[in-house]
N, C-alpha and C positions, 0 to 999 in steps of 0.2 A: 504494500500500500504506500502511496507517495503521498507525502507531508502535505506538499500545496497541488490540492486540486486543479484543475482546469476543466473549464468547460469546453464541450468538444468544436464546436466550432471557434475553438483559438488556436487552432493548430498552424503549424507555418509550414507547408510541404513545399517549398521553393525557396532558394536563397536569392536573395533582390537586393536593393542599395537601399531599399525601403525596411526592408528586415533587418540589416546590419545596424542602421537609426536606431529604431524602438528596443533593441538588445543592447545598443551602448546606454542608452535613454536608464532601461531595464536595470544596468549594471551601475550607475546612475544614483537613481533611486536608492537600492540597498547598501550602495557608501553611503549615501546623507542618511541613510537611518540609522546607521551604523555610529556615524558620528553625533549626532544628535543624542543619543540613550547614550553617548559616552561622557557627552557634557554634560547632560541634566543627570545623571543618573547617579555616576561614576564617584566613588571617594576621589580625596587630592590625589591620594598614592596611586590610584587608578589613572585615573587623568594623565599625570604625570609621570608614569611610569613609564620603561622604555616603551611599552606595546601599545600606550595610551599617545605618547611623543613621536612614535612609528605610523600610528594611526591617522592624527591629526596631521603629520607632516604630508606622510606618501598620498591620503586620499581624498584629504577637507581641501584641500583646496582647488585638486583639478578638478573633485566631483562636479562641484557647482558650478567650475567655468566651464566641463563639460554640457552638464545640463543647459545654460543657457545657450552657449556656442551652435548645438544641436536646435534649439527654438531659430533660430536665426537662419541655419542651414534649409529648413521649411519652409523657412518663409521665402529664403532666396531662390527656390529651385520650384518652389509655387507660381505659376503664373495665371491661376485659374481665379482666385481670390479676388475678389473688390475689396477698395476702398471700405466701403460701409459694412464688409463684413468682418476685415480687419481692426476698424476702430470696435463694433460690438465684441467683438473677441479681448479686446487690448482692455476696453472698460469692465469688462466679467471678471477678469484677471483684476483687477485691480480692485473693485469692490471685495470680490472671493478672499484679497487677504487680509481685508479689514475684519470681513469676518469668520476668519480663521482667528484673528487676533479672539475676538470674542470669545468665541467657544473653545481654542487651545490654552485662553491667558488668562482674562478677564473674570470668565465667569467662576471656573475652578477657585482663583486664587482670590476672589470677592467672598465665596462659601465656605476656602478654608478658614479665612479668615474672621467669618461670619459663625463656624462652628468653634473655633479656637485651635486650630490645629496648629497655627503658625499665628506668629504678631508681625505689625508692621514693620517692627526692630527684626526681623527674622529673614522680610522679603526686602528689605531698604536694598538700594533706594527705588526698588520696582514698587510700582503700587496697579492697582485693576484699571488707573487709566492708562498708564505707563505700558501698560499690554496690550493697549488696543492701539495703540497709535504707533507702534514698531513698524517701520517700513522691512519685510520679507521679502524675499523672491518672488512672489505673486504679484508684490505692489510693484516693483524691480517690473517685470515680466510685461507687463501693462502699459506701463512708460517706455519699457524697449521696443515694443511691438507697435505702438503709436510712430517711434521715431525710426523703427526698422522700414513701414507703410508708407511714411511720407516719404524716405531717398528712394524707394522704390518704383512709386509712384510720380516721385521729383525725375530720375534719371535713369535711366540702363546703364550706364557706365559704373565695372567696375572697381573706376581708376577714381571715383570721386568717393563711392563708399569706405574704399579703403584708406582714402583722405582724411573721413570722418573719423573713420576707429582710432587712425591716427591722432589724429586733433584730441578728441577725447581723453586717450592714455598720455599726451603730453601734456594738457591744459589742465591733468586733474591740479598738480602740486599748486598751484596758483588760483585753484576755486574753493580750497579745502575749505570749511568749517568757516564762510564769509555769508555772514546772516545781517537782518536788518532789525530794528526794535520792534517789528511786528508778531507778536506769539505765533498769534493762525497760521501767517504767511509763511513764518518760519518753520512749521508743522510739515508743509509743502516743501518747501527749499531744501530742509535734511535731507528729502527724497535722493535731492540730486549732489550735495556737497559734506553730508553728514556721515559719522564715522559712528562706530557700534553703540560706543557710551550716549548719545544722543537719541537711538532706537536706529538709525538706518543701516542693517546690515551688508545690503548690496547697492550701499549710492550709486547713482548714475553715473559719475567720473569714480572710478574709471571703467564699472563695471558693462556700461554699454558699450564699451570697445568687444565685449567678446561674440554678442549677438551680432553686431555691425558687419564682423569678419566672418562669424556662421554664414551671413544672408551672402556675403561677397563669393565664398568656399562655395555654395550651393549651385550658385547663379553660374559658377564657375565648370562644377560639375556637369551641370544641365547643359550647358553650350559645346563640352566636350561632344558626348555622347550617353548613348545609357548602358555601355559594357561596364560592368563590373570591376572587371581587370584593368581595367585601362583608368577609370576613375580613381581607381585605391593606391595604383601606383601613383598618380596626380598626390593623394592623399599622404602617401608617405615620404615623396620628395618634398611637397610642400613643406611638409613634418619638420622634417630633418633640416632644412635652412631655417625655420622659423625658431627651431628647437637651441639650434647651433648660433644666430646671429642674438635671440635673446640672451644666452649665458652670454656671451663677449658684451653684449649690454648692459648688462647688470654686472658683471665683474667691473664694470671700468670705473663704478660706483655704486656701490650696493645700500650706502645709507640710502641711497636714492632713489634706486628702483625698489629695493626690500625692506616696505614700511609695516605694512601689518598683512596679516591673508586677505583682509575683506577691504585693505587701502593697499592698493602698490603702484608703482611707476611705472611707466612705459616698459622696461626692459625685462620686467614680471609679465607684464602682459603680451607680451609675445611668445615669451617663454612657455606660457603657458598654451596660448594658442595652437604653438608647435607638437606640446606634449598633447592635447584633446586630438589633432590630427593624428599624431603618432597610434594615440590608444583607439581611433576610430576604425586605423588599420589595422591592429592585431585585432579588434571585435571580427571586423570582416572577415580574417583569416581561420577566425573560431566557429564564426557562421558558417562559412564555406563547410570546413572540418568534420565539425558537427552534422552539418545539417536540420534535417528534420526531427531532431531530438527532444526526449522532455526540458531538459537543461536550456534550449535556446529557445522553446516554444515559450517556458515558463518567463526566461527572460523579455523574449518577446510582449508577452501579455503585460508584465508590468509596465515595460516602455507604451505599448499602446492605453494603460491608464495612467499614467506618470500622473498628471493633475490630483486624480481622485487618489491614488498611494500615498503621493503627498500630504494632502489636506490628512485624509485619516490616522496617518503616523504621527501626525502631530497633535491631531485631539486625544490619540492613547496616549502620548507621550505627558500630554497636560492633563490630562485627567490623571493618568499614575500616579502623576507628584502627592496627587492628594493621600494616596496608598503607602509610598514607600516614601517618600520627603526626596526635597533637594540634595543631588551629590552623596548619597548616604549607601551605595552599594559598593560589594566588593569587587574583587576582578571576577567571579565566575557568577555571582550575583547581576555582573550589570552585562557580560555575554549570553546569559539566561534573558535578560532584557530585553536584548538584541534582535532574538531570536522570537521571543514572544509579540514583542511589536510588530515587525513583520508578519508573524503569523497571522495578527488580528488584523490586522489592515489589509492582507490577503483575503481572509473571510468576509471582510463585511465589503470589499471592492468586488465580489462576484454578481450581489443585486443589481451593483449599479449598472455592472457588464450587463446582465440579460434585460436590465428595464432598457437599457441604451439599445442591443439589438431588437428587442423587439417595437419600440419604436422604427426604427430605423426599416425595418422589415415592414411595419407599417405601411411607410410612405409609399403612395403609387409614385413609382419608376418612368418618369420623364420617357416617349417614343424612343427620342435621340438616344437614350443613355443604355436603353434595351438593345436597342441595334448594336451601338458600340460593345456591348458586353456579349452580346452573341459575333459578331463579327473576334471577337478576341477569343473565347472560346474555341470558336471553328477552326483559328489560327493555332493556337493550342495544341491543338489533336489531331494535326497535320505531322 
């Protein structure tokens, strides 16, 4: 009997450039959970520990520039998409983390507090509004996809986009933490110039330099062709100069480029750019390998729910607190966490999977779109 079910129609019996995505996306995922139940969860000694210091280094920080980098890469290799369906997308995203903030931060740590299980001296200097106004990667996600929509829609050229990510990762040191006397406004503004202790985990400088260069990478790929081999090799040369010119970048000054994981300089974020390409091409080469495996279907499934894995991992994660407290597990206590988190966000992401397809099965099928789908089939089985 296998631990994470699947439902039968998620199976991935072809390997595409589209599957190789949703399995990095997949892989993804399970780092940020990973990291996550190691920071809320974990003792200091945990944390802190080579395997907690191993953890945080090799996988907190390309996880997330993976995950956005891949949002970008859709968007660039998309040519189907509107305007107006992009901004409805960019705005859901961005409401969805306020209220995540709600239900993962707010509300729990309002009841603990409200039952006595913690004091204000316990959670200082977060408080239940201090949780709701955390800019996250959803609210990140929203703002990048607004700003991905517009050069997209501004221009085809991938020599201006790249300009952008540019601009981005070299203007951040010069935008950092420049606010104005206005609270509200300022509420806003973190979004884009604000550093952890303020609530903006993934500000916009410099963090939408890594969507920028997804949308450019895709846009990139799509103009190639759609061979697999021939795009992955594009994927690992790129890798590897992007990989090779950031270290020489950042060695030439690393106060500079190497500020914090969630602030760094230009020469981080290339660096890392190079490293998302590199790991996109060992996924593909495990896709390939694999194939139609439980291991990659399963991966697969979670990149095709990335969104919903996320949100639910984080409302187990903020509800647990109430169960077990801040930072209060051991090492094999908070690996048990790990595990268990994942498990539940596995189970309760399966409704969402089948109310989604059967919606989705719902809808009458456009003439056009029947044709093309029987015209691809017929091809198929040729």
């Amino acid at each position: 009997m296998k631990l994470f079910y699947l439902p039968h129609n998620s199976a991935t019996p072809s390997v595409n450039r589209q599957l190789t995505f949703d399995v990095a996306k997949g892989v993804a995922v399970l780092l940020m959970i990973m990291i996550h139940v190691l920071d809320f969860y974990g003792l200091d000694e945990v944390r802190f520990s080579t395997f907690g210091m191993a953890i945080k280094f090799a996988i907190g920080w390309p996880a997330a520039s993976m995950f956005v980098f891949i949002m970008g890469v859709f968007v660039g290799s998309s040519t189907s998409s509107t305007p107006h369906e992009e901004i409805k997308r960019a705005l859901s995203l961005f409401v969805l983390g306020y209220l995540l903030n709600l239900v993962r931060g707010t509300i729990p740590m309002w009841l603990s507090l409200k039952l006595g299980l913690v004091t204000y001296q316990d959670v200082a200097p977060h408080t239940p509004l201090s949780e709701l106004l955390i800019g996250d990667v959803l609210q990140f996600a929203g703002i990048s996809l607004l700003i991905c929509s517009s050069l997209k829609h501004a221009t085809n050229k991938i020599c201006i986009w790249l300009g952008a990510a540019t601009a981005i990762a070299f203007l951040s040191h010069s935008v950092w933490d420049k606010y104005t006397s206005l609270t509200i406004f300022d509420e806003l503004l973190k979004l884009f110039v604000g550093n952890e202790e303020v609530g903006a985990i993934f500000p916009i400088f410099p963090w939408a330099a890594y969507p920028i260069a997804g949308m450019a990478f895709g846009r990139f790929l799509k103009r190639k062709n759609d061979c697999d081999a021939i795009n992955f090799t594009y994927c690992l040369k790129l890798g590897a100069v992007c990989t090779t010119l950031g270290v020489l970048l950042t060695l030439s000054n690393p106060d500079y480029h190497i500020v914090t994981n969630l602030r760094s300089g230009p020469g981080v974020v290339l660096l890392m750019n190079g490293i998302v390409m590199l790991f996109i091409f060992a996924i593909h080469l495990f896709v390939a390998r694999l194939k139609a495996t439980y291991v990659v279907s399963l991966f697969a499934f979670w990149g095709k729910n990335v969104t919903a894995i996320y949100v639910l991992q984080w409302i187990c994660i903020g509800w647990g607190l109430m169960l077990v407290g801040l930072q209060q597990l051991s090492m094999l206590s908070t690996l048990a966490a790990m595990l268990i988190v994942l498990l539940i966000s596995h189970y309760l992401v399966l409704p969402w999977y089948n109310y989604k397809n059967r919606t989705i099965s719902a809808t009458p099928e456009p003439c056009s779109s029947r044709k093309e789908t029987r015209v691809k089939l017929e091809s198929a089985t040729q």
